[in-house]
C-alpha positions in Angstrom: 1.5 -12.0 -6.3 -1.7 -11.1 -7.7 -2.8 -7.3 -8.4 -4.2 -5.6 -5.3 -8.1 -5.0 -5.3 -10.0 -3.2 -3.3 -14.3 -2.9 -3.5 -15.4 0.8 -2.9 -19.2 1.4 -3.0 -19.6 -1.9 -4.6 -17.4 -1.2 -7.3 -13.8 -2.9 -7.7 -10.7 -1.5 -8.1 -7.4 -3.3 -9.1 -4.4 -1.2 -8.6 -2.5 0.3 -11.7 0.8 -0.6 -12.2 3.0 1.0 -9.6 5.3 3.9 -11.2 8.4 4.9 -9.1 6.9 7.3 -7.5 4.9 5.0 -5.3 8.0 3.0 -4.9 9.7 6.4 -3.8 6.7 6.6 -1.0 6.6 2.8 -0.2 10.5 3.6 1.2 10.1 6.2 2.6 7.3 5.2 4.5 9.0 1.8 5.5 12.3 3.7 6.8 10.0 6.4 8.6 8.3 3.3 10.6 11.2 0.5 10.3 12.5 1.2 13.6 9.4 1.4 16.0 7.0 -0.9 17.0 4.2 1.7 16.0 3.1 0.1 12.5 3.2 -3.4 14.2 0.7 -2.2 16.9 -0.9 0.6 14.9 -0.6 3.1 18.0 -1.4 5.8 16.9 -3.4 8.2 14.4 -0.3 9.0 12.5 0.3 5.3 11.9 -3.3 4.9 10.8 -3.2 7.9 8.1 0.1 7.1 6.5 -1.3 3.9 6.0 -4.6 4.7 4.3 -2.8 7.3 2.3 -0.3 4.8 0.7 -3.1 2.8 0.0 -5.0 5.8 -2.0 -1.5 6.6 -3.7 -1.2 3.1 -4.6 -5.0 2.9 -6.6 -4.2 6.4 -7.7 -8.2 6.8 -8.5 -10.1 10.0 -7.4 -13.1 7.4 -6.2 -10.3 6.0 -3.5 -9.6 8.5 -0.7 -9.1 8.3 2.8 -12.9 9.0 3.6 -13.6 5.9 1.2 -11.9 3.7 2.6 -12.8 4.4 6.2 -16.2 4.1 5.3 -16.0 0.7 3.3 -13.3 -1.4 4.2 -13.4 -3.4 7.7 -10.9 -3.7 10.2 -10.7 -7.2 9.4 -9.4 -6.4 5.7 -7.5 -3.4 6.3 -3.9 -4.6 7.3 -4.5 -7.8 5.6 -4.4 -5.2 1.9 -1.7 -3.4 3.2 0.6 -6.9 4.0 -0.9 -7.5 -0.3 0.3 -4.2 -1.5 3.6 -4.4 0.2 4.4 -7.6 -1.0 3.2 -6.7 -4.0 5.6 -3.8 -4.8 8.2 -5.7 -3.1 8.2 -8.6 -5.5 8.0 -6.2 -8.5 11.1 -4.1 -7.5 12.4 -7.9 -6.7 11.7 -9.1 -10.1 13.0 -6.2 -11.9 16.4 -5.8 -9.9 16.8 -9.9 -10.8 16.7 -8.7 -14.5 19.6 -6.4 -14.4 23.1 -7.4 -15.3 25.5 -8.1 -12.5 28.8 -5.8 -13.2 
């Protein structure tokens, strides 16, 4: 999986590589929405700014914020760079936990 980008202003941002903090908030944000149909639908505002806030946490750049991104990322493109990010983190954690010894 590639490095999540994102284009702010015209400018383009690749995401730094996650620390465990942002793999701290990635679970906790799964478990919070793992058992309702909410993130699926995106139903409500809460939904909406947990999202855009994991994505700011995971460029970790003062130029990214939740104002930014409203402002310059379609609809279209939104849950399509969420889907990247997870995946993204997901394979890391995947890649790293396939490293360590079994026992």
């Amino acid at each position: 999986m590639s490095v999540p980008k994102i284009i702010i202003n015209g400018k383009t941002f690749s995401a730094p590589n996650p620390k465990l903090k942002l793999w701290r908030k990635c679970l906790k944000f799964t478990q919070k929405y793992s058992t309702t149909d909410k993130l699926d639908q995106l139903v409500d505002e809460e939904v909406l700014d947990d999202l855009e806030q994991l994505i700011c946490d995971v460029f970790n750049n003062s130029e990214i914020t939740i104002e930014t991104l409203e402002e310059n990322i379609d609809i279209s493109e939104f849950m399509p760079l969420f889907e990247g990010i997870k995946t993204w983190i997901e394979n890391m954690v995947n890649e790293k936990a396939a490293k360590l010894p079994n026992g």
